[in-house]
VMD Tcl script that builds the backbone (N, CA, C; Angstrom):
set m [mol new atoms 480]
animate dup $m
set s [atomselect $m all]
$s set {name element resname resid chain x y z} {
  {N N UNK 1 A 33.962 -7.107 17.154}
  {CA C UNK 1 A 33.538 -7.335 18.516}
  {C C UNK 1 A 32.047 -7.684 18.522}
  {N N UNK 2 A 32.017 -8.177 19.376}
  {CA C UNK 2 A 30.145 -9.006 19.325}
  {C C UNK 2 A 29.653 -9.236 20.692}
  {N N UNK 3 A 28.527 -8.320 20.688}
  {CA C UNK 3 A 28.074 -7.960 21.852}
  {C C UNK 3 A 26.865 -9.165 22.350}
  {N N UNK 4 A 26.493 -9.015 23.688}
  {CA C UNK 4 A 25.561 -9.876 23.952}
  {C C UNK 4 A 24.265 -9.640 24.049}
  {N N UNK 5 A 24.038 -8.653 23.943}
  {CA C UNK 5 A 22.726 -7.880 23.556}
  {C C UNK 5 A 22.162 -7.783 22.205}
  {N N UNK 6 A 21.116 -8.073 22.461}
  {CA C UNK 6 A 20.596 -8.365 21.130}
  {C C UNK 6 A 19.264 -7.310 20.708}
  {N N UNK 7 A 19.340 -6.570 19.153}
  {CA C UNK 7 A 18.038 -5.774 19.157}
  {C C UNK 7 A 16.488 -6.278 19.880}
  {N N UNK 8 A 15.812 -5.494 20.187}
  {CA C UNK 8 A 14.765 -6.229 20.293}
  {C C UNK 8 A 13.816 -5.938 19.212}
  {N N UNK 9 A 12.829 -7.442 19.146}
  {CA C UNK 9 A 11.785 -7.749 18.062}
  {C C UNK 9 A 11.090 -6.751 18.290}
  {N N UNK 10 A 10.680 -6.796 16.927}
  {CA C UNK 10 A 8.984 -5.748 16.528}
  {C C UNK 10 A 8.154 -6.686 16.377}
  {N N UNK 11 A 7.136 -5.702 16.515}
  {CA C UNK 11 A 6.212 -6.784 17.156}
  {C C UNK 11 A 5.200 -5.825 15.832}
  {N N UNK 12 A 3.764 -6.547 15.834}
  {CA C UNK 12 A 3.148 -5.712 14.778}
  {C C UNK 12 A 1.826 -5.175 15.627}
  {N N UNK 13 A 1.140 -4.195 14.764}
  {CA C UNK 13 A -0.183 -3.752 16.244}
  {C C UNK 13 A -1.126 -3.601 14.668}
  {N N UNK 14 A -2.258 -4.424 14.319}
  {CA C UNK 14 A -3.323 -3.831 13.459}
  {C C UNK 14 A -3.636 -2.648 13.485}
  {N N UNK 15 A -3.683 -1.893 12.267}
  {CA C UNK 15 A -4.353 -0.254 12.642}
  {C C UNK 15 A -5.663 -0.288 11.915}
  {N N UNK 16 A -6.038 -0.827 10.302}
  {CA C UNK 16 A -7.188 -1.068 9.906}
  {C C UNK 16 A -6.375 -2.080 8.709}
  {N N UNK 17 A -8.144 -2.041 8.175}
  {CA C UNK 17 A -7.948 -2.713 6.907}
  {C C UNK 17 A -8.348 -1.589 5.434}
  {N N UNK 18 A -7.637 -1.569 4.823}
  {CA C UNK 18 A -7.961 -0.444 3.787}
  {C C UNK 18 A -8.284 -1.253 1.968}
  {N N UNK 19 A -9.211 -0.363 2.090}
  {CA C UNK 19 A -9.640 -0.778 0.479}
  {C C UNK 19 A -9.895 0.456 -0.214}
  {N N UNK 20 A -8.655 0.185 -1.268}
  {CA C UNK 20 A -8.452 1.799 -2.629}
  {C C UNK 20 A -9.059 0.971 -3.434}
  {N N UNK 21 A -10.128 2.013 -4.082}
  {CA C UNK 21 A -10.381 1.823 -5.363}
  {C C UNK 21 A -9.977 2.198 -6.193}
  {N N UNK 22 A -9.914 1.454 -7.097}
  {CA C UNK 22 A -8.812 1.749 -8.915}
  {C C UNK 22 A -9.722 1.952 -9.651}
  {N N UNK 23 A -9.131 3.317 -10.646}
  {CA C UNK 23 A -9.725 3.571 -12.113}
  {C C UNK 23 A -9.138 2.330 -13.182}
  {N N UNK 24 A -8.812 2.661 -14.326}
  {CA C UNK 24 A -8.773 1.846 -15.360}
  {C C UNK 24 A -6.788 2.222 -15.713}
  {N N UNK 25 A -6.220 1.160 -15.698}
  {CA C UNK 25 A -4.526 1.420 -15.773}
  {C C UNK 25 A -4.287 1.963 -16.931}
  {N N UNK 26 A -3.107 2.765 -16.831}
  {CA C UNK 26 A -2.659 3.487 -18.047}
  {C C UNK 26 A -0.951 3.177 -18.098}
  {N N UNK 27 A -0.889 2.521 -18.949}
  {CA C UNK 27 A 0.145 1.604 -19.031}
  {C C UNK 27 A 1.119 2.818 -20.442}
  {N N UNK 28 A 2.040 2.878 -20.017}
  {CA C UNK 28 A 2.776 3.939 -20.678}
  {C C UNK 28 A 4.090 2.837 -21.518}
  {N N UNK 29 A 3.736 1.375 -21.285}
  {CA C UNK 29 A 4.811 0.813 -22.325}
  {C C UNK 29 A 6.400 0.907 -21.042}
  {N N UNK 30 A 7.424 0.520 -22.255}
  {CA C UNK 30 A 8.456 0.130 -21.673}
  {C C UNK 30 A 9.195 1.540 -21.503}
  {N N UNK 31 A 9.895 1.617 -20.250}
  {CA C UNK 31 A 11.044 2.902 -20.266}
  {C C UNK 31 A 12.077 2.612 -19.825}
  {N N UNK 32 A 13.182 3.331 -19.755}
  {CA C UNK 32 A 14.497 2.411 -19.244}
  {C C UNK 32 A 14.469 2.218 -17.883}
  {N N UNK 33 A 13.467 2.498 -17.086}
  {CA C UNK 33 A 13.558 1.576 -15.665}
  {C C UNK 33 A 12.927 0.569 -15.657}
  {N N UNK 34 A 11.874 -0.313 -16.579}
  {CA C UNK 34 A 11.025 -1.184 -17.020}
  {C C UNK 34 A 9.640 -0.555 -17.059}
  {N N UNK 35 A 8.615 -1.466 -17.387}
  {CA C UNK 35 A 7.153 -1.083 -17.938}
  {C C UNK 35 A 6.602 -0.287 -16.840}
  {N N UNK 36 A 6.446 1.132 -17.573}
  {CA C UNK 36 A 5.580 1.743 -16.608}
  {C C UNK 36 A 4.232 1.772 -16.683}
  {N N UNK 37 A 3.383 1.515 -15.189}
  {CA C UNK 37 A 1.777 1.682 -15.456}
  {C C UNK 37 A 1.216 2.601 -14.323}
  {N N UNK 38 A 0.432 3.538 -14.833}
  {CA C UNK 38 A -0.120 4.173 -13.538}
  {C C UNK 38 A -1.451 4.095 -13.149}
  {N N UNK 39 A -2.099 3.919 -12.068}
  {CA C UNK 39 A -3.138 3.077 -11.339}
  {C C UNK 39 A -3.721 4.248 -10.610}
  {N N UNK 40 A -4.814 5.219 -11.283}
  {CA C UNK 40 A -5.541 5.829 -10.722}
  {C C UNK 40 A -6.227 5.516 -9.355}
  {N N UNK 41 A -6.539 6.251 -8.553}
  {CA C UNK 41 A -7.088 5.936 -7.431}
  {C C UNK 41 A -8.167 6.994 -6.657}
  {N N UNK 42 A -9.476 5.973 -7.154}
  {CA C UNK 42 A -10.477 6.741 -7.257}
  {C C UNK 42 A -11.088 7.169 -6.053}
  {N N UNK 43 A -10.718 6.001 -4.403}
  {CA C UNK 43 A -11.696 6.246 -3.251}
  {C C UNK 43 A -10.724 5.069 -2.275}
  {N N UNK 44 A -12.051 5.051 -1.633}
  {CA C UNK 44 A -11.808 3.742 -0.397}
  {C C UNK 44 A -12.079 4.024 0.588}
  {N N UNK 45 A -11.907 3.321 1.806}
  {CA C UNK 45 A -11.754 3.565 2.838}
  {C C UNK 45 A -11.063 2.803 4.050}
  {N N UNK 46 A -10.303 3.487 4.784}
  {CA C UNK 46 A -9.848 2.948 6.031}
  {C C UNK 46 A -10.645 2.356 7.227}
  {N N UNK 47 A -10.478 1.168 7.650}
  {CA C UNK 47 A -11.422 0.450 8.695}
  {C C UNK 47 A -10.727 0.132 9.740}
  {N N UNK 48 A -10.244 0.667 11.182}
  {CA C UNK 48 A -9.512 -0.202 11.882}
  {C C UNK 48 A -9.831 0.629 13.621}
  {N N UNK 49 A -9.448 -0.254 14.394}
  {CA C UNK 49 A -9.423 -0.059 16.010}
  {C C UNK 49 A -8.439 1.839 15.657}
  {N N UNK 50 A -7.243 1.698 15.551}
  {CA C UNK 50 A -6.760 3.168 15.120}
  {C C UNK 50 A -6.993 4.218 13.942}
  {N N UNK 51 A -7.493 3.654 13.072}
  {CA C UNK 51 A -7.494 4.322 11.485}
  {C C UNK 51 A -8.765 4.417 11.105}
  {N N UNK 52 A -9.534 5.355 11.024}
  {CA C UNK 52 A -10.879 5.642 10.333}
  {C C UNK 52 A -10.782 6.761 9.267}
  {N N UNK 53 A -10.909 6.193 8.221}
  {CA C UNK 53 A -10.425 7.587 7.179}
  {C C UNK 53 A -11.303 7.150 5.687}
  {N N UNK 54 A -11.680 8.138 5.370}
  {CA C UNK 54 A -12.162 7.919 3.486}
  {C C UNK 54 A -10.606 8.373 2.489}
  {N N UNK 55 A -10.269 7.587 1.630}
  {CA C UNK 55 A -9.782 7.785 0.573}
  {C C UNK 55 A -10.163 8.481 -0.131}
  {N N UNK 56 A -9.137 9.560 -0.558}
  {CA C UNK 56 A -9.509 10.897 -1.151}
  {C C UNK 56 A -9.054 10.130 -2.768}
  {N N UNK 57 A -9.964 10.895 -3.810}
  {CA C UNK 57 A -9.690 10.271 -5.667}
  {C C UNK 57 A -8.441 10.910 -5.603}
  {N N UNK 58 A -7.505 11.175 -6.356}
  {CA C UNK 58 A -6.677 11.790 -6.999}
  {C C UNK 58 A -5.267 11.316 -6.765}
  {N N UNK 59 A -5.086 10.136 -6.175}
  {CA C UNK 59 A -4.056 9.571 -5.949}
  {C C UNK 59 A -3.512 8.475 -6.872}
  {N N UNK 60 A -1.864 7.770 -7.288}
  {CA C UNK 60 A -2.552 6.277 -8.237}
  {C C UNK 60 A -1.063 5.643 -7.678}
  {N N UNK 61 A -0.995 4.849 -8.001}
  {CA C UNK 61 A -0.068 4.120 -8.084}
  {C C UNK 61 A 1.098 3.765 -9.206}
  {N N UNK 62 A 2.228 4.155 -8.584}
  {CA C UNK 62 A 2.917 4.225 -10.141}
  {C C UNK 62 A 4.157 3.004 -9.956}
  {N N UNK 63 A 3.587 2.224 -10.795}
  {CA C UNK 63 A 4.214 0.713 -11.221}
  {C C UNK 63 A 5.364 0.746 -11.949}
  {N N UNK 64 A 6.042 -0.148 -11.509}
  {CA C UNK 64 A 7.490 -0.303 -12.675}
  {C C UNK 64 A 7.281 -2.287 -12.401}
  {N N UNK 65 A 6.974 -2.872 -14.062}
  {CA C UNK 65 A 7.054 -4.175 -14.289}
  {C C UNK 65 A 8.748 -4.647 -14.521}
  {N N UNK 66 A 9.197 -5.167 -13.705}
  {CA C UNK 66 A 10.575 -5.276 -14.306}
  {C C UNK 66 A 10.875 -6.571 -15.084}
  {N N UNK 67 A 11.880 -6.501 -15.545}
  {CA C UNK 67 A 12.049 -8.029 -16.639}
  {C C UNK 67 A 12.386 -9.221 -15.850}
  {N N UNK 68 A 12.552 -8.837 -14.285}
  {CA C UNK 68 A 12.700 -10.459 -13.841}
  {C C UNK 68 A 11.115 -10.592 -13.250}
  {N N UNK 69 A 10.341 -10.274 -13.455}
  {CA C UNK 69 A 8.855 -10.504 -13.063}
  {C C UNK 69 A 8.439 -9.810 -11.829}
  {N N UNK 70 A 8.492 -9.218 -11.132}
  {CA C UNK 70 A 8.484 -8.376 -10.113}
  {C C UNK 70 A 8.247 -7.465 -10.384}
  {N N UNK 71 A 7.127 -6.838 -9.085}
  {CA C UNK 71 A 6.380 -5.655 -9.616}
  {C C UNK 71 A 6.688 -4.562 -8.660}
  {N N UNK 72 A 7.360 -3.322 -8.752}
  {CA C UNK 72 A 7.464 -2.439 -7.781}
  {C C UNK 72 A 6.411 -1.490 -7.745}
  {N N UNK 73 A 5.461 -1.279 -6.877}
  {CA C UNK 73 A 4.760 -0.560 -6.390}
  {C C UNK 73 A 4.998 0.860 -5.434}
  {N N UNK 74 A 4.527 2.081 -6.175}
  {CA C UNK 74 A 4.457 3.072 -4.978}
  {C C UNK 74 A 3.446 3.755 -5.316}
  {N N UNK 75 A 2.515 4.037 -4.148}
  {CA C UNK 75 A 1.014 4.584 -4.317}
  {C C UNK 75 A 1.130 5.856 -3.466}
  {N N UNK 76 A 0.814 6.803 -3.783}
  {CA C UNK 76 A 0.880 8.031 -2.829}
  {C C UNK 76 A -0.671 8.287 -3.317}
  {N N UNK 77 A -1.349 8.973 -2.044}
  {CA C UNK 77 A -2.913 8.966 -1.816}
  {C C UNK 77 A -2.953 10.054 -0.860}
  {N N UNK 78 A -4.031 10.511 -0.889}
  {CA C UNK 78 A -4.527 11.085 1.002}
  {C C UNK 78 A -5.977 10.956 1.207}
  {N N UNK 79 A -6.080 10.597 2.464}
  {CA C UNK 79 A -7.315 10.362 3.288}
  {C C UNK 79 A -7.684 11.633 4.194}
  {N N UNK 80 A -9.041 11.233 4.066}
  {CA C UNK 80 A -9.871 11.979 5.534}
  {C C UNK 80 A -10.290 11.403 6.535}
  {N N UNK 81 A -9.543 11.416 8.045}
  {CA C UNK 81 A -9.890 10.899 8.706}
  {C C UNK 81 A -11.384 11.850 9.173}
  {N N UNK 82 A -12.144 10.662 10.020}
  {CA C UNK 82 A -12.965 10.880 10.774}
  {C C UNK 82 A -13.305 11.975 11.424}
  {N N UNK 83 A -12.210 12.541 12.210}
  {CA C UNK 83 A -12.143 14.211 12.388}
  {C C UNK 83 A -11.765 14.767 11.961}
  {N N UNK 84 A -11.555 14.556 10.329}
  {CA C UNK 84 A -11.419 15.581 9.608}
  {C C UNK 84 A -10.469 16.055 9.119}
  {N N UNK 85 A -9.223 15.711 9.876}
  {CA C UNK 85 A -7.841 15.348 9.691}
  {C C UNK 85 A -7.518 14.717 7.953}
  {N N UNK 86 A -6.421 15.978 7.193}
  {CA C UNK 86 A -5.673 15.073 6.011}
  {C C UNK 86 A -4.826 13.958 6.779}
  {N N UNK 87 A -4.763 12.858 5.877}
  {CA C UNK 87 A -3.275 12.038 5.806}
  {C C UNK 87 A -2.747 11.613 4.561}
  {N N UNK 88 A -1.658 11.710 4.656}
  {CA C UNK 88 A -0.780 11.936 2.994}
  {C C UNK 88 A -0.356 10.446 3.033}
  {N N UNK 89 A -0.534 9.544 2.535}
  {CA C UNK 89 A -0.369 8.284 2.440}
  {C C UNK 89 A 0.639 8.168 1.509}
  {N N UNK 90 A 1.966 6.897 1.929}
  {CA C UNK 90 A 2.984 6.915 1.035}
  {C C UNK 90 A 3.326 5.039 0.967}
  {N N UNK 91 A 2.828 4.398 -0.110}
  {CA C UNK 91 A 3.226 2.975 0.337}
  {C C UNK 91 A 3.898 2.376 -0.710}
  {N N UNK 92 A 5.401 1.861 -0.209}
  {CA C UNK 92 A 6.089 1.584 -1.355}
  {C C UNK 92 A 6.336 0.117 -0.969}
  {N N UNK 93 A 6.388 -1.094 -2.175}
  {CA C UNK 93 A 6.782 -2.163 -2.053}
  {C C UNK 93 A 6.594 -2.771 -3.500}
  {N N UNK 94 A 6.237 -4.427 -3.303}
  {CA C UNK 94 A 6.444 -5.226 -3.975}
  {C C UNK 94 A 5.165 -6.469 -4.375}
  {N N UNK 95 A 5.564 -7.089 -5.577}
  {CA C UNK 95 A 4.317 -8.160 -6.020}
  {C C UNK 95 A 4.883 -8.634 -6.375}
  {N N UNK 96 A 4.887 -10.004 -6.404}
  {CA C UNK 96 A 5.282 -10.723 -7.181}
  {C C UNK 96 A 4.771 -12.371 -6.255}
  {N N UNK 97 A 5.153 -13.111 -7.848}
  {CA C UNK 97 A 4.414 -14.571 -7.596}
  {C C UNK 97 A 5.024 -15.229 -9.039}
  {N N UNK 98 A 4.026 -16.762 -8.777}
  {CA C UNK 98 A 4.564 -17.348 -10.406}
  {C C UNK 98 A 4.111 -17.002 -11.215}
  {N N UNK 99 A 4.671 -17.293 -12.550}
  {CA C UNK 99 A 4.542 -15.929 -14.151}
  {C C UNK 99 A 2.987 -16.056 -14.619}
  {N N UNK 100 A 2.167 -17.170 -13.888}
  {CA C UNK 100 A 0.748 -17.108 -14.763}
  {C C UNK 100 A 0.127 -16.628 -13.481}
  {N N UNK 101 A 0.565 -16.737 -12.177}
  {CA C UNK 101 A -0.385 -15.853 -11.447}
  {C C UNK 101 A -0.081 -14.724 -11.835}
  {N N UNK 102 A 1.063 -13.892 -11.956}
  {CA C UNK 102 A 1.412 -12.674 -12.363}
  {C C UNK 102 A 0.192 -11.683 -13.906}
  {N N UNK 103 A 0.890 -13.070 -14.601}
  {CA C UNK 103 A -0.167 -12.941 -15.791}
  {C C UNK 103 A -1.660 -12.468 -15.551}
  {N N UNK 104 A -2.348 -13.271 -14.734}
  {CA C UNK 104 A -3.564 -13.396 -14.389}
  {C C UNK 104 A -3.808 -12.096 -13.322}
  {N N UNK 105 A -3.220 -11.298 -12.746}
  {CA C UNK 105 A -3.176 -10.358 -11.956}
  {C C UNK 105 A -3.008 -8.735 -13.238}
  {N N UNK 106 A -1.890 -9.163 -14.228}
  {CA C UNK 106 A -2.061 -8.271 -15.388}
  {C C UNK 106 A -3.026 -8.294 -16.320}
  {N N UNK 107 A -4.315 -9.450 -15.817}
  {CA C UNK 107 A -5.269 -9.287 -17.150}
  {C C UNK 107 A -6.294 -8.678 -16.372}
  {N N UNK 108 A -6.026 -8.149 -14.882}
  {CA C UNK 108 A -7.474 -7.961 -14.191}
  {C C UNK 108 A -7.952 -8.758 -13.609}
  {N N UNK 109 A -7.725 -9.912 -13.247}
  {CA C UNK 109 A -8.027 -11.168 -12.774}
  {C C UNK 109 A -8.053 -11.142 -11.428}
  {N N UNK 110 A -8.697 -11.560 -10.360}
  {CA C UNK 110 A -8.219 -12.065 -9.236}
  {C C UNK 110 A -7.569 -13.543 -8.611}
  {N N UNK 111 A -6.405 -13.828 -8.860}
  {CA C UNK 111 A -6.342 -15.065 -8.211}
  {C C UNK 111 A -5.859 -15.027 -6.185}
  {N N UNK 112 A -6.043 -16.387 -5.998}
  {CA C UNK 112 A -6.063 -16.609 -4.528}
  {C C UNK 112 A -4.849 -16.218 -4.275}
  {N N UNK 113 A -4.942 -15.131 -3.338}
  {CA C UNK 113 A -3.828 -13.988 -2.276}
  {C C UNK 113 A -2.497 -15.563 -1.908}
  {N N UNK 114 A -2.778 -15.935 -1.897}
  {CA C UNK 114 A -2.206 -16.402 -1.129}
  {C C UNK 114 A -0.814 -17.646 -2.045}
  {N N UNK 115 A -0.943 -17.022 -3.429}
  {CA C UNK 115 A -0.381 -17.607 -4.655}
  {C C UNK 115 A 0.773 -16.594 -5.253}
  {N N UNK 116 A 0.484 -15.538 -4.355}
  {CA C UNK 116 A 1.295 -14.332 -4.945}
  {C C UNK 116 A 1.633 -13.530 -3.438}
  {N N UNK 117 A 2.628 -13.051 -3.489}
  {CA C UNK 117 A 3.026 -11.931 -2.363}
  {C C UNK 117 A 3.106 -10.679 -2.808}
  {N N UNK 118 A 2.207 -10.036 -1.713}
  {CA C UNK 118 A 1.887 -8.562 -1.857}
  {C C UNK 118 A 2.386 -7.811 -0.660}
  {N N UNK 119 A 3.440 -7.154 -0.552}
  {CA C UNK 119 A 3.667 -6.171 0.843}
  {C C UNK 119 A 4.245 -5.456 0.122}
  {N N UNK 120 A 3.658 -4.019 1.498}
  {CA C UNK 120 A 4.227 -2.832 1.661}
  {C C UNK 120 A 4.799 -2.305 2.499}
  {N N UNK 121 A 5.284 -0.809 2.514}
  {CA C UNK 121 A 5.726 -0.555 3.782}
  {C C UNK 121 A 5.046 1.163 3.647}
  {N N UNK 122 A 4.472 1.043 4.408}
  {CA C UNK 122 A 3.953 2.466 4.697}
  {C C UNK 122 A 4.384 3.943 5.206}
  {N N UNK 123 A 4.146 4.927 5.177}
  {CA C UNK 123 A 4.384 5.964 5.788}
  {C C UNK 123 A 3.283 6.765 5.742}
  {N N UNK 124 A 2.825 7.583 6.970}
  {CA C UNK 124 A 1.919 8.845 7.012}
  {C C UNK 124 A 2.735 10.460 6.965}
  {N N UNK 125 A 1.913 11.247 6.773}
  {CA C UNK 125 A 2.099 12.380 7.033}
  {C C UNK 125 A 0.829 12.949 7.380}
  {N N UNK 126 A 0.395 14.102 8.215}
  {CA C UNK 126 A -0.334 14.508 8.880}
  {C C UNK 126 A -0.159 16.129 10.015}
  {N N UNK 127 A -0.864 16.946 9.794}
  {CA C UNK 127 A -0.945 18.054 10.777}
  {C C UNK 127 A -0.459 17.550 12.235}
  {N N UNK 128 A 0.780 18.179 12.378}
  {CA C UNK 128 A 1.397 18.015 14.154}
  {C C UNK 128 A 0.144 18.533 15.028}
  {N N UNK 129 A -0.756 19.096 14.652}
  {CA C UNK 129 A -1.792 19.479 16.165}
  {C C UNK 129 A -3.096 18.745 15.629}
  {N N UNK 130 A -3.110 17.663 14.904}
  {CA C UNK 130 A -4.199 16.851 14.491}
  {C C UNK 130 A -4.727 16.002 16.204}
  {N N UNK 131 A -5.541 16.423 16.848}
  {CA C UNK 131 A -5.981 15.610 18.103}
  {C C UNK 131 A -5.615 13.979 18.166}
  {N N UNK 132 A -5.980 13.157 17.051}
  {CA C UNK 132 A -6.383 11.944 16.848}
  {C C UNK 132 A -5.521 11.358 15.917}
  {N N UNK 133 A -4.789 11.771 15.324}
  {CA C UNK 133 A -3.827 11.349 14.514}
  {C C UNK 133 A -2.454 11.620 13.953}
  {N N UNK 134 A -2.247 12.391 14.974}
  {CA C UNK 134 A -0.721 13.094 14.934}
  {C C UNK 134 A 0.240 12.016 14.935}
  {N N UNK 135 A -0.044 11.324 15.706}
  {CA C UNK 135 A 0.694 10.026 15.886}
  {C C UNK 135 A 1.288 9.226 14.210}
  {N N UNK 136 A 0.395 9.299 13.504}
  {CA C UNK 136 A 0.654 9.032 12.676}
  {C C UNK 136 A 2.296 8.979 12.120}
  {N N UNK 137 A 2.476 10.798 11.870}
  {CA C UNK 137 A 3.866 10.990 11.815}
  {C C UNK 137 A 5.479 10.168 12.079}
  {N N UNK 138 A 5.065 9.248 13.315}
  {CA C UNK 138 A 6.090 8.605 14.337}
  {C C UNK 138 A 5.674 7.115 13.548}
  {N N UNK 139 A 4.646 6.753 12.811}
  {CA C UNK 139 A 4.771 5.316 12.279}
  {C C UNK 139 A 5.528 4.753 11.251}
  {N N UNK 140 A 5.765 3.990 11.520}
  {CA C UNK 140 A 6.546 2.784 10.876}
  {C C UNK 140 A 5.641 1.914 10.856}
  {N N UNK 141 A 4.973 1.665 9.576}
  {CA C UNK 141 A 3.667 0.682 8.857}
  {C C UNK 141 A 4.272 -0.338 7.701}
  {N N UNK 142 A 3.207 -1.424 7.780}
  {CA C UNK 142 A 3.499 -2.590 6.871}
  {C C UNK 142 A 2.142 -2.914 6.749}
  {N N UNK 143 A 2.141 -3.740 5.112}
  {CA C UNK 143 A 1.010 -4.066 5.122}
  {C C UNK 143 A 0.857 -5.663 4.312}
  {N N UNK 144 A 0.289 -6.129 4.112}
  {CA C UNK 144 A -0.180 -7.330 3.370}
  {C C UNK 144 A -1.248 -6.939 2.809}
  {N N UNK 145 A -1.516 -7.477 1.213}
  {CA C UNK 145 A -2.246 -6.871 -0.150}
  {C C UNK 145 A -2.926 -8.093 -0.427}
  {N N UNK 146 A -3.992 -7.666 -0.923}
  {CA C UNK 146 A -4.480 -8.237 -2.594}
  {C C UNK 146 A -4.957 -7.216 -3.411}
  {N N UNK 147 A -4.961 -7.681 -4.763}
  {CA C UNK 147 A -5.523 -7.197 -5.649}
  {C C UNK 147 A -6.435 -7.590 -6.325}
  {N N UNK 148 A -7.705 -7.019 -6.511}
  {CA C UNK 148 A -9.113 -7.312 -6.817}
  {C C UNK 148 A -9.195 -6.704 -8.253}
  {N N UNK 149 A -9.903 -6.749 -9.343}
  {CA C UNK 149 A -9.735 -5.901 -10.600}
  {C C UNK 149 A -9.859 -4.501 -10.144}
  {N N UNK 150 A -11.066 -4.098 -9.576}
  {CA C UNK 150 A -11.035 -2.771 -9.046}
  {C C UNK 150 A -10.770 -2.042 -7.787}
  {N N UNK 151 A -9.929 -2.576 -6.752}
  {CA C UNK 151 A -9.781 -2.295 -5.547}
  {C C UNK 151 A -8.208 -2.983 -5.594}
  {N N UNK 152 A -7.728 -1.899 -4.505}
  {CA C UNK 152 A -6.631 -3.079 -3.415}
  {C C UNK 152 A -6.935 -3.179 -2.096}
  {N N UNK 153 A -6.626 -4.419 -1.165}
  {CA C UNK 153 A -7.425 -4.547 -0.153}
  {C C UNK 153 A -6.088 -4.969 0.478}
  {N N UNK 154 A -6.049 -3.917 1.824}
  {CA C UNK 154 A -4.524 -4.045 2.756}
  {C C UNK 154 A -4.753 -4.062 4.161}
  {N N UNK 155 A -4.359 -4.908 4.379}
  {CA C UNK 155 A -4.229 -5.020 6.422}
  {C C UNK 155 A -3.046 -4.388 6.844}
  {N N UNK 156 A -3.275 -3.023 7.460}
  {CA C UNK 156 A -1.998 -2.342 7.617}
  {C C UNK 156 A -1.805 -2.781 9.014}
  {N N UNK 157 A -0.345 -2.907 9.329}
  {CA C UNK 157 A 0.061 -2.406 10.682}
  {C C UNK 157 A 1.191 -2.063 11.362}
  {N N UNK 158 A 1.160 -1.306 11.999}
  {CA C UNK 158 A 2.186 -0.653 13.155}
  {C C UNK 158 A 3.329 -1.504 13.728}
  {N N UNK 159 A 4.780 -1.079 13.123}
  {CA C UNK 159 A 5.500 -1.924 13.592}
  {C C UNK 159 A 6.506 -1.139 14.931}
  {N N UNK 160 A 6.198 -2.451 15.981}
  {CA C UNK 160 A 6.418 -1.875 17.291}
  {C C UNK 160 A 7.691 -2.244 17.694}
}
mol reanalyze $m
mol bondsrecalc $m
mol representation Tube
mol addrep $m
C-alpha cells in the first residue's frame, strides 16, 4: 500500500566548525577487520553560533583501512564547553577518494578537500541539567572533513 504522504526533508542548521588536533598515527598493521591505525587526539577547538568548546587530549580515532580503499573512521573525544559543561563526542563515518589521493592523505599530505570525501555522523553526550547544552543529547549531527597532517577540520551540523 502507498501512501500519499511523504516524510518530510531535513534540513541542516550549522553548529560550529571544529578543528582536532592529531598526535603522530600508530598504525598496528593488518587485522582481520583490515589495517588498523589509531589517531591520537591531542586538542582543538569548537567554533560555532551553538558550539563553543575546547577539545580535551586523550581522545583518537580508531581507523580500519579496508582492501577496497575506504577508510572507516570513529573518533570518540570530549570537550569543554564554554560553561564548563563535558561533551562526550562520538563521530563515526567515512573517507575515501581516488587511490593516489588516498595515498597522499596516508603519507600526511594534504590534498584539495574537495578530491576526496570526508563525512561523518555525529553524536553528543552531555549532563541532562547542563544550562547551555543539554540539548545536545536530542542531536542528530553530520559533518563534512578535511584532513590536514596535523589537524581535522569539520563543519558540523544539526540535522533538522
Amino acid at each position: 500500500m502507498v501512501t500519499p504522504q511523504q516524510p518530510p526533508r531535513p534540513e541542516l542548521e550549522f553548529l560550529a566548525r571544529a578543528e582536532v588536533t592529531l598526535d603522530e598515527v600508530l598504525d598496528l598493521g593488518g587485522t582481520p577487520h583490515g589495517r588498523r591505525r589509531i589517531v591520537p587526539i591531542t586538542g582543538g577547538r569548537f567554533e560555532g553560533p551553538r558550539l563553543t568548546a575546547d577539545v580535551l587530549p586523550g581522545g583518537a580515532d580508531w581507523q580500519i583501512l579496508q582492501s577496497d580503499g575506504w577508510v572507516r573512521v570513529e573518533a570518540r573525544y570530549t570537550a569543554r564547553a564554554d560553561d564548563g559543561s563535558l561533551v562526550s563526542i562520538t563521530s563515526r563515518g567515512v573517507r575515501h577518494g581516488p587511490p593516489e589521493v588516498m595515498a597522499a592523505l596516508l603519507a600526511g599530505q594534504s590534498p584539495e578537500p574537495s578530491t576526496y570525501r570526508f563525512r561523518t555522523a555525529i553524536t553528543f553526550e552531555t549532563a541532562e541539567d547542563s544550562p547551555d547544552y543539554a540539548w545536545l543529547n536530542h542531536v542528530v549531527a553530520v559533518s563534512s572533513a578535511l584532513r590536514r597532517p596535523d589537524a581535522v577540520v569539520l563543519d558540523v551540523y544539526a540535522v533538522r
